[in-house]
Structure formats: C-alpha cells, structure tokens
Legacy VTK file of the C-alpha trace (Angstrom):
# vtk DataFile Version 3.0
C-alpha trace
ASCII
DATASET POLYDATA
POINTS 71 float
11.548 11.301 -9.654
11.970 8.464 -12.640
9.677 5.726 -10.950
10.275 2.279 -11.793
7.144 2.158 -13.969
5.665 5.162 -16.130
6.963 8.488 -16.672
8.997 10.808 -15.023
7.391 11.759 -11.824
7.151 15.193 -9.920
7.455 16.577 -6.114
3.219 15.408 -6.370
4.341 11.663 -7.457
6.999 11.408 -4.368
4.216 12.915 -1.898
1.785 10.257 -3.212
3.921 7.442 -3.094
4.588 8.491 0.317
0.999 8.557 1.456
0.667 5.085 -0.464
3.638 3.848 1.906
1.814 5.395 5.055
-1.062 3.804 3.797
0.082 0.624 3.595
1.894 0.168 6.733
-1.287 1.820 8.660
-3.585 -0.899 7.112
-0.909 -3.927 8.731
-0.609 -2.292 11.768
-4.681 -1.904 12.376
-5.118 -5.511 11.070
-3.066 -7.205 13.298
-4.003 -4.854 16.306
-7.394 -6.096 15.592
-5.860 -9.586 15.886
-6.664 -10.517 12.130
-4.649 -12.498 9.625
-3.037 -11.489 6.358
-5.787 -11.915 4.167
-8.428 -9.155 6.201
-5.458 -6.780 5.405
-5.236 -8.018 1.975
-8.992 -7.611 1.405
-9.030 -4.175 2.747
-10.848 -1.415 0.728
-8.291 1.153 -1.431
-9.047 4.364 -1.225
-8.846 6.855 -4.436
-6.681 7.552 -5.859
-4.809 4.509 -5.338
-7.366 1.828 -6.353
-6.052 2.789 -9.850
-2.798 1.742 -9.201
-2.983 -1.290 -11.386
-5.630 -2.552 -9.108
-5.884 -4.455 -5.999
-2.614 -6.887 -7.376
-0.097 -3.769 -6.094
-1.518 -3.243 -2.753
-1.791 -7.352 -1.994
1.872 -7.616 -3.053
3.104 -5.139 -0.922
0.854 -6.931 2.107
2.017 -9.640 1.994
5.686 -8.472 1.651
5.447 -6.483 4.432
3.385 -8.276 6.340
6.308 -10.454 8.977
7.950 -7.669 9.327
6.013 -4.635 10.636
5.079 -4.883 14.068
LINES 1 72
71 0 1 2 3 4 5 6 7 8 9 10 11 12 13 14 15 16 17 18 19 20 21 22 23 24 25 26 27 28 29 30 31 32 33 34 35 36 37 38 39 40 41 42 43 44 45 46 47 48 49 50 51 52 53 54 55 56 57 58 59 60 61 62 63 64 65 66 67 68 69 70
C-alpha cells in the first residue's frame, strides 16, 4: 500500500486503516442512535493506536465528512 501520507505501507497498514474506517463509522452510528449531535461524536475518546494519528484533527475531519451521510 503507498498511503497518501508517509511511507509505503504493508498488509498491517491496510488492516489498520480498515479498523480506523470501522471505527469511525461505528462512533456516527452510536452517536446519532443516542440522538446526539455532531460535536458528541467529534469529542469522542480515540482509542490507541489511533490517537497518534496526527491527533484528534484526523478523526474530527473525517466526522464531520461523514457525518450527513451515514445513517
């Protein structure tokens, strides 16, 4: 894998990226079953090891992109 960002990535990268993905998509969908807004899903706690993903700034951008449209 040659990620956008850093170096060349192996079959360990893609699987977690993946669970970064799942984990994304799993916080929105608990939020807004919970009936809470944007930010509570925004504001959620990242676990290890992706809390060093250039910090909280990665996982609020991809919030708030996906946030309309998961259901």
């Amino acid at each position: 894998m040659i990620p956008g960002h850093g170096e060349v990535g192996s079959a360990q990268h893609i699987e977690l990226t993946d669970q970064f993905i799942r984990f994304v998509l799993n916080t929105i969908r608990t939020v807004k079953e919970k009936g809470l807004n944007v930010d509570a899903a925004m504001n959620t706690d990242i676990p290890e090891p992706f809390n060093s993903w250039d910090g909280k700034m990665i996982f609020q951008w991809n919030i708030q992109m996906l946030w309309e449209k998961i259901n």
